[in-house]
C-alpha positions in Angstrom: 8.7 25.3 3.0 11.0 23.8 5.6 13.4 20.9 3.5 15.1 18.7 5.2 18.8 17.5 3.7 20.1 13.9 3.2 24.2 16.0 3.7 26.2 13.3 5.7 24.2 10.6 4.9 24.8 7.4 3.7 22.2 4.7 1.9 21.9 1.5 3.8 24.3 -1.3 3.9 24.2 -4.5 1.5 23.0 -6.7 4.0 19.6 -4.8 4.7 19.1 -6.3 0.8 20.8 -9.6 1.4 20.5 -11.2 4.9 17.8 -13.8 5.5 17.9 -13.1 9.3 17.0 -9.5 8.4 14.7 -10.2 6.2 12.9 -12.7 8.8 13.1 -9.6 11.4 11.0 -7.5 9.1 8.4 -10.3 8.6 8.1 -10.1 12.5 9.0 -6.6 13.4 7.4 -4.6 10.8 4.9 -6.5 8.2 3.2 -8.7 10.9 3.1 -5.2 13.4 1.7 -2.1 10.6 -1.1 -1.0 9.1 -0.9 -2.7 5.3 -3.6 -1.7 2.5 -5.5 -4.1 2.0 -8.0 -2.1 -0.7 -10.5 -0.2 -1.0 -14.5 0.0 -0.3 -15.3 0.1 -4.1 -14.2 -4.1 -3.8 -17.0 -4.4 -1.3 -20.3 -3.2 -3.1 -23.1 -5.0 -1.8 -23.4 -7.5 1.8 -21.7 -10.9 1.3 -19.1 -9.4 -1.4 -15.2 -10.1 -0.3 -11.8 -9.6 -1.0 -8.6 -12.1 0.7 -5.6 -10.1 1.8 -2.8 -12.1 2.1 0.9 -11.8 3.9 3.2 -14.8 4.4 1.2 -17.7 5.3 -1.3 -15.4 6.9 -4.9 -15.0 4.9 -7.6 -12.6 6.0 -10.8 -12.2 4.7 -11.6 -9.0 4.1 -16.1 -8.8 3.9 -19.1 -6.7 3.5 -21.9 -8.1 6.8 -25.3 -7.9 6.3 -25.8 -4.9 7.8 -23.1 -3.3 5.5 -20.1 -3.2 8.1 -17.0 -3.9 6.5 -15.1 -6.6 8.8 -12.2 -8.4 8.8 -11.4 -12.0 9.6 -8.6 -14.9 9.7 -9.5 -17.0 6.7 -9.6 -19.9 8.6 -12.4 -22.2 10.2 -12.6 -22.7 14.3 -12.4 -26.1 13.9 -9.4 -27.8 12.1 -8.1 -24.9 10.8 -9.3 -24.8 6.9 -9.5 -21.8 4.6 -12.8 -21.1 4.4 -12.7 -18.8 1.3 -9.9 -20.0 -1.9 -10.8 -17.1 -4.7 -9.0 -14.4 -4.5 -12.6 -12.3 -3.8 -16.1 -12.9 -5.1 -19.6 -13.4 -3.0 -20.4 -15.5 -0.3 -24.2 -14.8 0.3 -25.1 -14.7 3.6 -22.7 -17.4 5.5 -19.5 -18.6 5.2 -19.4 -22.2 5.4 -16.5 -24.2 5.6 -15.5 -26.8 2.6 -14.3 -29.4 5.5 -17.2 -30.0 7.5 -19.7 -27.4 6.8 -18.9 -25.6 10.1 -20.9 -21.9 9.1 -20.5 -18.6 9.7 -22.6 -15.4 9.9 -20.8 -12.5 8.0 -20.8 -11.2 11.5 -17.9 -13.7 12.6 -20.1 -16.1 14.6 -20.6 -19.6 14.7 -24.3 -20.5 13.3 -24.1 -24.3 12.7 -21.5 -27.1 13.3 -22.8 -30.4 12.5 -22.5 -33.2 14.8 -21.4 -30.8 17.7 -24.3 -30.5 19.7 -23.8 -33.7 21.8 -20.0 -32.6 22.1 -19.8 -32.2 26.3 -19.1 -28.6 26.8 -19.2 -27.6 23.2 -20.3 -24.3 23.2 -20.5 -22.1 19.9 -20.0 -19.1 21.1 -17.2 -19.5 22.1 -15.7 -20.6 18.6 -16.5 -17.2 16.5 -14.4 -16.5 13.4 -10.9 -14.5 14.8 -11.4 -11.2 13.9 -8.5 -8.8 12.3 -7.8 -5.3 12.8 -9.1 -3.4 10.2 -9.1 0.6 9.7 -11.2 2.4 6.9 -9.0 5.7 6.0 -11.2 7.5 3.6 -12.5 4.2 1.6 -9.2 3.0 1.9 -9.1 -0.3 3.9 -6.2 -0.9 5.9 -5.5 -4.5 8.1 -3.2 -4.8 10.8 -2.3 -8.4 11.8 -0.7 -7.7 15.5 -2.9 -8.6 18.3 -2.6 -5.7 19.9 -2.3 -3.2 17.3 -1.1 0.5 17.6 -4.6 2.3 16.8 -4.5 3.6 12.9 -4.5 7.1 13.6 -1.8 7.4 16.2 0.2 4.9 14.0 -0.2 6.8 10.8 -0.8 10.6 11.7 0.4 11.8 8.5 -3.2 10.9 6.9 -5.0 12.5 9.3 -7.3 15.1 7.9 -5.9 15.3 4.5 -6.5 15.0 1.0 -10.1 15.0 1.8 -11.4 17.1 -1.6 -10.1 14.0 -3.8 -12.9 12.1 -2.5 -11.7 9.2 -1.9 -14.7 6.8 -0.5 -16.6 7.3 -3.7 -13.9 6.7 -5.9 -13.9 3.4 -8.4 -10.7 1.6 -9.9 -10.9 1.5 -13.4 -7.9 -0.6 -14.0 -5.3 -2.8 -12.5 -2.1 -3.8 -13.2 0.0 -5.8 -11.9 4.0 -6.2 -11.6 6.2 -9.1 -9.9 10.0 -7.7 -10.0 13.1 -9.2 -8.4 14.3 -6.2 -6.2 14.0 -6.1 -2.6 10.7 -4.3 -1.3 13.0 -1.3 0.2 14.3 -0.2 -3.1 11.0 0.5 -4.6 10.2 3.2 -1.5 13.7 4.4 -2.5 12.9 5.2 -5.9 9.3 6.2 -5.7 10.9 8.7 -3.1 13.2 11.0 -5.6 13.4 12.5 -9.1 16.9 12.9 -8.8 16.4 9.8 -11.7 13.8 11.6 -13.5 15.4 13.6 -16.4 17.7 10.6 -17.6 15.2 8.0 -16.7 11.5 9.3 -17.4 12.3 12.5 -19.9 8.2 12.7 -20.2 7.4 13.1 -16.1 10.3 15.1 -16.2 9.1 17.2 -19.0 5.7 17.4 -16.7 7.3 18.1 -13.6 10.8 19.3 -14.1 12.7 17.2 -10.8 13.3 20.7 -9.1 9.2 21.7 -8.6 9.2 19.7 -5.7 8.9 20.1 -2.0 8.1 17.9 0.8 5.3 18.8 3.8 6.3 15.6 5.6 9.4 14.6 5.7 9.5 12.7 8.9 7.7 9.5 10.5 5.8 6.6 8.4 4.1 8.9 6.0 6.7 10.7 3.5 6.1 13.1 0.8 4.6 16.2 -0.7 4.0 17.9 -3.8 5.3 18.0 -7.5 4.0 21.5 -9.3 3.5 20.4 -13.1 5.0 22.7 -16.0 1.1 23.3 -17.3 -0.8 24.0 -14.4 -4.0 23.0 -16.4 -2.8 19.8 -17.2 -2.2 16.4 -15.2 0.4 13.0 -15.7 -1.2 11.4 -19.2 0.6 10.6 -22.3 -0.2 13.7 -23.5 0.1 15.9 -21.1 -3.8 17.3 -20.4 -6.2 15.9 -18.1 -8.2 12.6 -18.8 -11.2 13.7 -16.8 -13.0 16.7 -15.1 -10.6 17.8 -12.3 -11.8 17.4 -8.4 -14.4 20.2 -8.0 -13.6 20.4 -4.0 -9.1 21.4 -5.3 -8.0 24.7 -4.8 -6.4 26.4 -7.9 -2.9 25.0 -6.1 -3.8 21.5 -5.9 -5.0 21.8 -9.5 -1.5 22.9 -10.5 0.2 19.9 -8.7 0.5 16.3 -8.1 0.7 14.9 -4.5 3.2 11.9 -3.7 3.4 10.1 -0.8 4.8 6.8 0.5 2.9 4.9 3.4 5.3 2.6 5.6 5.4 -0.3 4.4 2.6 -1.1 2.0 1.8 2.2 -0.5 2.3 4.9 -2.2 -0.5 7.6 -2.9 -0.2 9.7 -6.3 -2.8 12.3 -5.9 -3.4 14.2 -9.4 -5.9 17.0 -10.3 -8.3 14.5 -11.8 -7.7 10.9 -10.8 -5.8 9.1 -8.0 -2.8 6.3 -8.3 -2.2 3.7 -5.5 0.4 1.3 -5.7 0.1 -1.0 -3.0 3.8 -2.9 -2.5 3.9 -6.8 -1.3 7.2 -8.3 -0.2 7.2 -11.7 -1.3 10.9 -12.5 -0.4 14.3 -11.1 0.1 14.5 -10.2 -3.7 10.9 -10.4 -4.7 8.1 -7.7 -4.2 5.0 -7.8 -6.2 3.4 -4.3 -7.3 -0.3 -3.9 -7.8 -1.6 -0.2 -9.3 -4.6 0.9 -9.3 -6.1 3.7 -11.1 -9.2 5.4 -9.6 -11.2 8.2 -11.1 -14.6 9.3 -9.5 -18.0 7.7 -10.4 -19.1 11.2 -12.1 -15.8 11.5 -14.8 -16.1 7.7 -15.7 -20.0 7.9 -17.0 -19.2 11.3 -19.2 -19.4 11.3 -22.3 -16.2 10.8 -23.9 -14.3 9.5 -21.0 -11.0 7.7 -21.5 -8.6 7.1 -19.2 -6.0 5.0 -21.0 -3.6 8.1 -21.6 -3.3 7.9 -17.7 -2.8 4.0 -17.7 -0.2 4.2 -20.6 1.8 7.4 -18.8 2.2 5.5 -15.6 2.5 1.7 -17.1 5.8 3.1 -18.9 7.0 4.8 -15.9 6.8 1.7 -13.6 8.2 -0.3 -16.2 11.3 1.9 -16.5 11.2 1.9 -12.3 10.8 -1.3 -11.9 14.1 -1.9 -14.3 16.2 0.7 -12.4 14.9 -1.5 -8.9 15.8 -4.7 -10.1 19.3 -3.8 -11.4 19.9 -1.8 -8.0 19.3 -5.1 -6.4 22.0 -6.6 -8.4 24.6 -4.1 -7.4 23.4 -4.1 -3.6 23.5 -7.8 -3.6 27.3 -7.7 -4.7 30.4 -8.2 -2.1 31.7 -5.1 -3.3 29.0 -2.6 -2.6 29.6 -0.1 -0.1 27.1 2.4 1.0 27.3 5.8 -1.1 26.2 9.5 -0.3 22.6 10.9 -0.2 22.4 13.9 -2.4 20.4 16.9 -1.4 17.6 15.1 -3.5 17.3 12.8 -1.4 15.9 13.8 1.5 12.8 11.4 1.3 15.4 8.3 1.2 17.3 9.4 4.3 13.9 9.4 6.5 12.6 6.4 5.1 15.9 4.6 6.0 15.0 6.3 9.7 11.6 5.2 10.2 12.6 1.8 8.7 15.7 1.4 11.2 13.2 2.4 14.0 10.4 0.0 13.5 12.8 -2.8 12.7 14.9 -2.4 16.4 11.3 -1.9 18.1 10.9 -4.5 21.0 13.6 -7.1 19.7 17.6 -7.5 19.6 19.1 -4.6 18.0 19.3 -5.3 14.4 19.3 -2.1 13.2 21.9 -0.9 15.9 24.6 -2.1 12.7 24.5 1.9 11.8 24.8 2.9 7.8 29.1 3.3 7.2 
C-alpha cells in the first residue's frame, strides 16, 4: 500500500501551542466551521430523550421528536434567550418549555404556547421556532456542525463514506465512559494518537499486540487520517490479556479479524475499530492548554447479553494506555510552551502527523488573514 513520508518535514512551531490569537482563530476558523461528534443514537432511545453538546459558549440540544427524528437545536428559548434544558441529557416528554416564562416547544422546534403573547400586535409564533443546528447521522454516529451555512457532511468528511459498515455501528451500545481533563493543547493528542513511533518505550503491552511496524495507512490525506494495525495473534484483539472480550463482528473478513482500524476525524475523534468492540474518543478543546477526553467503549447489543460477557479487560487495556498518552501530551505541552523550543524532524513514522499539520494549516487560513501562512522552520 502507497505510504506517504514525513522526510523534510518539520513539526509545528511553538506558537500554534501558545498564542491566544491563534487559539481564538481556531475557535472561529475551524471548531465553530466542522463537523464535531456530538454522540451517538444509543443516547437517544425513545421520543423526548436528549443529550446537550456543548462548544465555547454555544449549547445545542441534541433530541429524539415524537416521530423518532433525531434533531438538533440551540438550547436557547426565542424569547430572552434562556437555556431551555440545564442537565447534561435526560427526558423532556413531549415539550420543551422554558424555565423563564414557560414559552413551549414541540420536539419538532416550534412554538406551541407563549403566555401573555397573544395580544402582542404582530406577534406571530411561527415565526419564533426553536433555531435549528446542523446535524449529520454517520452510521449512528451523530455529528453537529454549528456554521450557518455548513459544508454538507459527506463532501466535508469523504473519508467515512461507505466504510466500516460490517462493525455495525447504529446498533451498537456504550458500555462504559470515561472521562479525562489533561493540560496539553488539543493538537498534541491527534499527534500522538497518530504514531507508534512511542509505542515500544511507552505502551510495551500494545506494542507487544501490535508490534509499531504492522501498520499501514489507506488514508493519509484530507480530514480523515488513518488505517490499519495487524495484531501479533490474529485471533485476538486490544484486552489486558490479549484475546477477545466478546464474539467478533460476524459481517469482518478474516483480514479485518486480524487487525485494528485507527483513525482520527478532524477536529473532534478518533475511531478504534477492533475485531469485537469499537473505541471512540471524542476530543474537546477547552482552552489553549486544556482539552477534555471522553472514551467510549461500544460492543454490540448481541455480545453484551451472552452469557459470560465482560468487557473490563478492554476498559483496563485502553484506560492504562490513555493514561500513559495523556502524560506524554501534557509534558509535550510543557516543552512546546518553552522559549527555547524549535521545531524538530518528522521521522518516517510519522507520516500521519505531517498531514494532520496540513489539513490543520488549511482549515485554519480558510476565508480569514493568513495565520497559517507563518510556515513550519
Amino acid at each position: 500500500m502507497r505510504q506517504r513520508t514525513a522526510f523534510g518535514q518539520h513539526t509545528l512551531s511553538g506558537e500554534y501551542f501558545t498564542s491566544e490569537e491563534i487559539f481564538r482563530a481556531e475557535r472561529e476558523r475551524i471548531f465553530h466551521r466542522s463537523w464535531l461528534l456530538a454522540g451517538h443514537v444509543s443516547q437517544l432511545a425513545t421520543p423526548g430523550s436528549f443529550f446537550l453538546f456543548e462548544l465555547d459558549r454555544e449549547s445545542v440540544v441534541v433530541l429524539r421528536d415524537g416521530e423518532g427524528t433525531v434533531r438538533a437545536f440551540h438550547n436557547l428559548c426565542r424569547h430572552r434567550g434562556s437555556r431551555l434544558c440545564m442537565e447534561p441529557h435526560g427526558e423532556l416528554g413531549r415539550t420543551i418549555q422554558c424555565p423563564y416564562h414557560a414559552w413551549t416547544y414541540g420536539l419538532d422546534g416550534a412554538l406551541r404556547a407563549a403566555p401573555s403573547m397573544a395580544d402582542v400586535p404582530g406577534f406571530d409564533p411561527g415565526e419564533h421556532p426553536l433555531k435549528p443546528v446542523a446535524l449529520a447521522d454517520w452510521q449512528g454516529f451523530l455529528f453537529v456542525n454549528l456554521a450557518p451555512e455548513p459544508v454538507p457532511f459527506a463532501e466535508a468528511l469523504p473519508g467515512l463514506q461507505g466504510k466500516f459498515g460490517a462493525w455495525r455501528l447504529p446498533e451498537l451500545r456504550s458500555v462504559h465512559q470515561k472521562v479525562y481533563d489533561v493540560e496539553a493543547n488539543w493538537k498534541l493528542f491527534f499527534h500522538n494518537y497518530s504514531e507508534c513511533y512511542h509505542c515500544p518505550k511507552v505502551h510495551p503491552h500494545l506494542n507487544k499486540l501490535t508490534p509499531y511496524r504492522n501498520t499501514e495507512n489507506d488514508l493519509d490525506e484530507g480530514p480523515v487520517l488513518g488505517g490499519p494495525m495487524w495484531m501479533s495473534n490474529p485471533e485476538g484483539s486490544m484486552t489486558s490479556h490479549g484475546g477477545r472480550c466478546a464474539v467478533p463482528f460476524a459481517g469482518l473478513s478474516n483480514e479485518e479479524l486480524g487487525r485494528v482500524y485507527y483513525y482520527t476525524v478532524f477536529p473532534s475523534a478518533f475511531l478504534s475499530f477492533h475485531p469485537d468492540y469499537v473505541l471512540i474518543h471524542r476530543a474537546q478543546s477547552l482552552a489553549i492548554d486544556r482539552t477534555r477526553i471522553v472514551c467510549d467503549w461500544y460492543f454490540h447489543p448481541d455480545a453484551i447479553a451472552a452469557s459470560g460477557f465482560d468487557p473490563q479487560p478492554a476498559i483496563d487495556f485502553w484506560d492504562l494506555t490513555n493514561r500513559q498518552d495523556w502524560e506524554l501530551c501534557a509534558n509535550a505541552h510543557k516543552g512546546v510552551s518553552s522559549e527555547a523550543w524549535e521545531p524538530g524532524p518528522y521521522s518516517d513514522l510519522e507520516s500521519q502527523l505531517a498531514a494532520f499539520d496540513r489539513q490543520y494549516l488549511g482549515a485554519l487560513s480558510a476565508e480569514g488573514p493568513a495565520l497559517a501562512a507563518r510556515r513550519r522552520a
